[in-house]
LUMSE-235483 format. One record per residue (C-alpha): x, y, z; residue number from 1. Coordinates in nm, 4 decimals. Example, Ala and Ser with C-alpha at 12.3 -4.5 7.8 and 13.67 -1.06 7.14 Angstrom:
2
1.2300;-0.4500;0.7800;1
1.3670;-0.1060;0.7140;2
This chain:
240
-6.4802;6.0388;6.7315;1
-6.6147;5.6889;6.6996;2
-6.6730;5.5549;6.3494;3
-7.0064;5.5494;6.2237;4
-7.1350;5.2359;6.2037;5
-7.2104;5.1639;5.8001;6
-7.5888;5.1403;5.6958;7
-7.7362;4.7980;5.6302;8
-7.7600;4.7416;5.2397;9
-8.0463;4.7313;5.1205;10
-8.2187;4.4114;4.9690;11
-8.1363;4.2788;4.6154;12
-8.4434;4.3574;4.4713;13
-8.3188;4.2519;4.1235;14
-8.2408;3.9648;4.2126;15
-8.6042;3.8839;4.3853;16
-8.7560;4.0368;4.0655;17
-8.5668;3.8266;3.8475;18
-8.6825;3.5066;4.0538;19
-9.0607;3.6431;4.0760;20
-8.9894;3.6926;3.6400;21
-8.8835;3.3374;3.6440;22
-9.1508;3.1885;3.8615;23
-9.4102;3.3656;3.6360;24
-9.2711;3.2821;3.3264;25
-9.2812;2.9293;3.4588;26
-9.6284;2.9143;3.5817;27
-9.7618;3.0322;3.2475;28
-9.5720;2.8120;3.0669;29
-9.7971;2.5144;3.2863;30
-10.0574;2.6309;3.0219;31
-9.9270;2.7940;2.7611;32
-9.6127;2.5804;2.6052;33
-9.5612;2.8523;2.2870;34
-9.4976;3.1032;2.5485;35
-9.1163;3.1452;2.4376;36
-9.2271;3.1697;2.0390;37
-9.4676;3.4017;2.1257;38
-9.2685;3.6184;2.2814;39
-8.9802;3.6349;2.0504;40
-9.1904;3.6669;1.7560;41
-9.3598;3.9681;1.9711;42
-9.0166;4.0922;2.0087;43
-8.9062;4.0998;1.6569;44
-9.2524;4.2354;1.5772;45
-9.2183;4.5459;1.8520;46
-8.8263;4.6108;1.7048;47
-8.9346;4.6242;1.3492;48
-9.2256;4.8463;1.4384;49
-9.0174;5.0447;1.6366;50
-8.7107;5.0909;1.4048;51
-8.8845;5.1505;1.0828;52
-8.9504;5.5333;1.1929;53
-8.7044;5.5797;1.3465;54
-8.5072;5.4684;0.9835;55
-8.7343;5.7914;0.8297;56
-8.6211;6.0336;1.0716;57
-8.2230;5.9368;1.1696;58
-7.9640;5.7578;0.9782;59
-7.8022;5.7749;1.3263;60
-7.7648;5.3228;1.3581;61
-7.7534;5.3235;1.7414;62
-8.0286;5.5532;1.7923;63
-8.2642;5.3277;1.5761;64
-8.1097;4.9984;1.7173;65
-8.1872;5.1698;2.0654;66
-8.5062;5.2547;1.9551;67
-8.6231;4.8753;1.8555;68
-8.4787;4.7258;2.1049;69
-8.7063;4.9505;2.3830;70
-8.9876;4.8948;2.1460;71
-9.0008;4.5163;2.1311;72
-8.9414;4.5015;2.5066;73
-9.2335;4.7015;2.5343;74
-9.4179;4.4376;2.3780;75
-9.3190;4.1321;2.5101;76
-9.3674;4.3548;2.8481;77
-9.7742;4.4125;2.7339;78
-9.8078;4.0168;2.5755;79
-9.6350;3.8685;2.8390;80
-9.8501;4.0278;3.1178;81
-10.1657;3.9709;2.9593;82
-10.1017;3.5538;2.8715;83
-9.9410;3.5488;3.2080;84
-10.2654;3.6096;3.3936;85
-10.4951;3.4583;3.1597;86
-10.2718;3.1295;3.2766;87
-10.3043;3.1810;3.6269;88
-10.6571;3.2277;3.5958;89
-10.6855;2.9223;3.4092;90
-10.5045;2.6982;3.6732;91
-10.6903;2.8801;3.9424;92
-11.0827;2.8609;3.7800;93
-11.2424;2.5554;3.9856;94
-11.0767;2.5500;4.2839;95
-11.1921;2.6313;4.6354;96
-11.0876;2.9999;4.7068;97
-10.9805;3.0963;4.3493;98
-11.2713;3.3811;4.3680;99
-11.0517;3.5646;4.6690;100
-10.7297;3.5201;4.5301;101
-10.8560;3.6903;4.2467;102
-11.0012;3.9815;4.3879;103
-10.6855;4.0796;4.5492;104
-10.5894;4.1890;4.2369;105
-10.8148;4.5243;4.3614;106
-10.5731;4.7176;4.5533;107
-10.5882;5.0902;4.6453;108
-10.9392;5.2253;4.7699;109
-11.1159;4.8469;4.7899;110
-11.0457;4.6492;5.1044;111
-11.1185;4.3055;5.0232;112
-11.2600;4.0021;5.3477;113
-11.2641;3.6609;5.2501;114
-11.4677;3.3698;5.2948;115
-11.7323;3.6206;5.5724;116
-11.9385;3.3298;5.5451;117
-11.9785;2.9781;5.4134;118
-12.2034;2.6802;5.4579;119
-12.1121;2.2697;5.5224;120
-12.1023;2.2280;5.1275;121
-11.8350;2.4944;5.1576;122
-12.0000;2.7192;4.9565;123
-11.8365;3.0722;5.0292;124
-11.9108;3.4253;5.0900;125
-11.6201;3.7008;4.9918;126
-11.6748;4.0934;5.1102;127
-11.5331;4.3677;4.8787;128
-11.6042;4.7363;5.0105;129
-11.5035;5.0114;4.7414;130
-11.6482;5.2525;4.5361;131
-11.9900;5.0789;4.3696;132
-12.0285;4.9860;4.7656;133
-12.0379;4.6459;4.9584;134
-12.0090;4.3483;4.6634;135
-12.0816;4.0414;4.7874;136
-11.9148;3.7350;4.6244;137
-11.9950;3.3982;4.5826;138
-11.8411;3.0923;4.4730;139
-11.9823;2.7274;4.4951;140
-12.2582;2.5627;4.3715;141
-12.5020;2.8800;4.2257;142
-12.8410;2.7264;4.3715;143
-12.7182;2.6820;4.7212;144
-12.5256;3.0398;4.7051;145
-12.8574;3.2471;4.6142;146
-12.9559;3.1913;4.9801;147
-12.6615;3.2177;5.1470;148
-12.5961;3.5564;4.9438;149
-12.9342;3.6666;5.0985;150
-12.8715;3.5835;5.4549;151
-12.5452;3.8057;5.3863;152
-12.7541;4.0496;5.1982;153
-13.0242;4.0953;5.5374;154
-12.7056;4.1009;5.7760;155
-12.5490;4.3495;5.6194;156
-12.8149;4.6106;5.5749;157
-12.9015;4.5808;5.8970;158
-12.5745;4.8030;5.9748;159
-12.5003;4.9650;5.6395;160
-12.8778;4.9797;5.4927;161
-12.8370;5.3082;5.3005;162
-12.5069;5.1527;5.1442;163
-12.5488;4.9344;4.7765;164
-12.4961;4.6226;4.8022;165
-12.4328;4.4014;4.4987;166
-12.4643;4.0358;4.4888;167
-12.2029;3.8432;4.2284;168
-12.1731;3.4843;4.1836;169
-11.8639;3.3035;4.0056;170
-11.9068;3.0384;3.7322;171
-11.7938;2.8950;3.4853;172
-11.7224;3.0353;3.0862;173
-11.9855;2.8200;2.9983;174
-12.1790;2.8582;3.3108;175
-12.5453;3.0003;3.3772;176
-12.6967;3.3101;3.2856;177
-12.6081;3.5621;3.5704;178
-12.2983;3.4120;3.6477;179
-11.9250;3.5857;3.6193;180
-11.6314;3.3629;3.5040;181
-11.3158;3.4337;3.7358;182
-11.1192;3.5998;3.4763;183
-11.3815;3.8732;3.4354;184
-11.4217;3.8841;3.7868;185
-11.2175;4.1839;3.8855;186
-11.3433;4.4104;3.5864;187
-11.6838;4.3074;3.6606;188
-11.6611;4.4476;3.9848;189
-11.4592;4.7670;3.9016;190
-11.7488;4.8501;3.6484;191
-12.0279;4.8516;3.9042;192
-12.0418;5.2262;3.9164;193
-11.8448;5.4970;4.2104;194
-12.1344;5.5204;4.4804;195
-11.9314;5.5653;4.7881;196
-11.6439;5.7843;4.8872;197
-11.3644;5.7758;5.0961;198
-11.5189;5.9484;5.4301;199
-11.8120;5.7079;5.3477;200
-11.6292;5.3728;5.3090;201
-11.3988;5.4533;5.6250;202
-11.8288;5.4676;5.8006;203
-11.9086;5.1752;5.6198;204
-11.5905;5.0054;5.6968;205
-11.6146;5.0748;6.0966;206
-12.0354;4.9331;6.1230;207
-11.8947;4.6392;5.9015;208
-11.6263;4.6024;6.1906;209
-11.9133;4.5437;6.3776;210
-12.1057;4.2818;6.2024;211
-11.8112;4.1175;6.1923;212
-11.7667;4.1268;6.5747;213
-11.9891;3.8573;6.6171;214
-11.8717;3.6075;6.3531;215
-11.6941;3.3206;6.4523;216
-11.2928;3.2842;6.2675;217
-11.4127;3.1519;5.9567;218
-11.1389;2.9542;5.7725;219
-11.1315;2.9860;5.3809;220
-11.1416;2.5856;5.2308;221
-10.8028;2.4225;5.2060;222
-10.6837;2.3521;4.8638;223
-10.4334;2.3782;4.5880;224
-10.5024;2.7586;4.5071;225
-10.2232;2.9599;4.3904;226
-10.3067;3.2924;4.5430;227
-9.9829;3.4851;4.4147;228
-10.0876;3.6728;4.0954;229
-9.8051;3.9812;4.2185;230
-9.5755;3.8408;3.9522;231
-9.8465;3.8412;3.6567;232
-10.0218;4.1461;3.7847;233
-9.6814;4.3566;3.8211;234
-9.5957;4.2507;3.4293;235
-9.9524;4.3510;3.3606;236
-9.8813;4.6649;3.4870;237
-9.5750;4.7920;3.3215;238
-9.7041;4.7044;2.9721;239
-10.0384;4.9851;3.0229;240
């Protein structure tokens, strides 16, 4: 009988974790120099929190030492997430296309097109069909937007018109009433209510196919915009 051949291995994902760890850590380091204080005192904060009952209930020294040591990783897990994608949000708030980088932080049931429309000024358009609906969102200068959110608005319910549609425009903190700064941008969406379900959006989905039929390719602006947040969002993650 012949041999049989020997399965590929599989990837290192450690080590690509490690490196996608590193990268993060870097990147929010761009804005946050005390991240490596902050951490460590987070750590010794989490291991004292963590050991003290444990001291009440076992004398046992490498059950408590076991017991601080998950417990402060579990913090610098939940602080580290947190400051690591208020930084990215930070470096990415002003620049061309930081509104659809940041809405593909919405994963599973939201399917998200960007840049479905945009004028000379390169003021953009970005699609996001989920549960409130269709949410259309702009970024760009907020007077010019209004109207080109209500050409998109008209086009739209011409195919899906018993669908809600939902008009959002990114600003600034400090920007005008009505406006949604980019780090509030993905809760702001996930909070305008469960109108459709998943029969529904695969409908909606298919008309919007569509619509979008007769677009030209419509390239999103060029710039420096980093669109990774997998890093800060995965650390994010693990610490709810």
């Amino acid at each position: 009988m012949a041999k049989s051949e020997k399965a590929p291995k599989p990837p290192k994902q450690k080590k690509k974790r490690f490196g996608q760890m590193r990268e993060t850590y870097q990147l929010t380091k761009r804005s946050d120099p005390k991240i490596g204080l902050i951490l460590l005192m987070w750590l010794v904060i989490g291991a004292a929190v963590g050991a003290v009952p444990m001291l009440l209930l076992s004398a046992w020294w490498p059950f408590v030492v076991l017991s601080a040591l998950l417990a402060g990783v579990l913090a610098v897990t939940i602080v580290f997430g947190r400051r690591a994608q208020r930084a990215v949000f930070a470096q990415m708030e002003g620049q061309p296309g930081a509104a659809a980088a940041a809405l593909t932080m919405l994963r599973r049931g939201w399917k998200t097109d960007p840049a479905v429309a945009f004028n000379r000024q390169q003021d953009v358009v970005h699609r996001v069909v989920g549960p409130p609906g269709i949410v259309l969102v702009g970024e760009g200068n907020q007077n010019r937007l209004r109207a080109l959110l209500a050409n998109e608005r008209k086009k739209h319910e011409r195919v899906v018109s018993e669908t809600p549609i939902h008009e959002v425009i990114v600003g600034p903190k400090d920007g005008p009433e009505g406006t949604v700064p980019l780090p509030k941008l993905v809760k702001h969406v996930r909070k305008l209510g469960r109108n459709i379900k998943g029969p529904q959006m695969t409908e909606v989905l298919g008309r919007l196919r569509a619509l979008d039929a007769n677009r030209s390719n419509i390239p999103l602006p060029k710039g420096p915009v980093p669109t990774n947040l997998r890093g800060a969002r995965q650390q994010n993650m693990r610490g709810r």
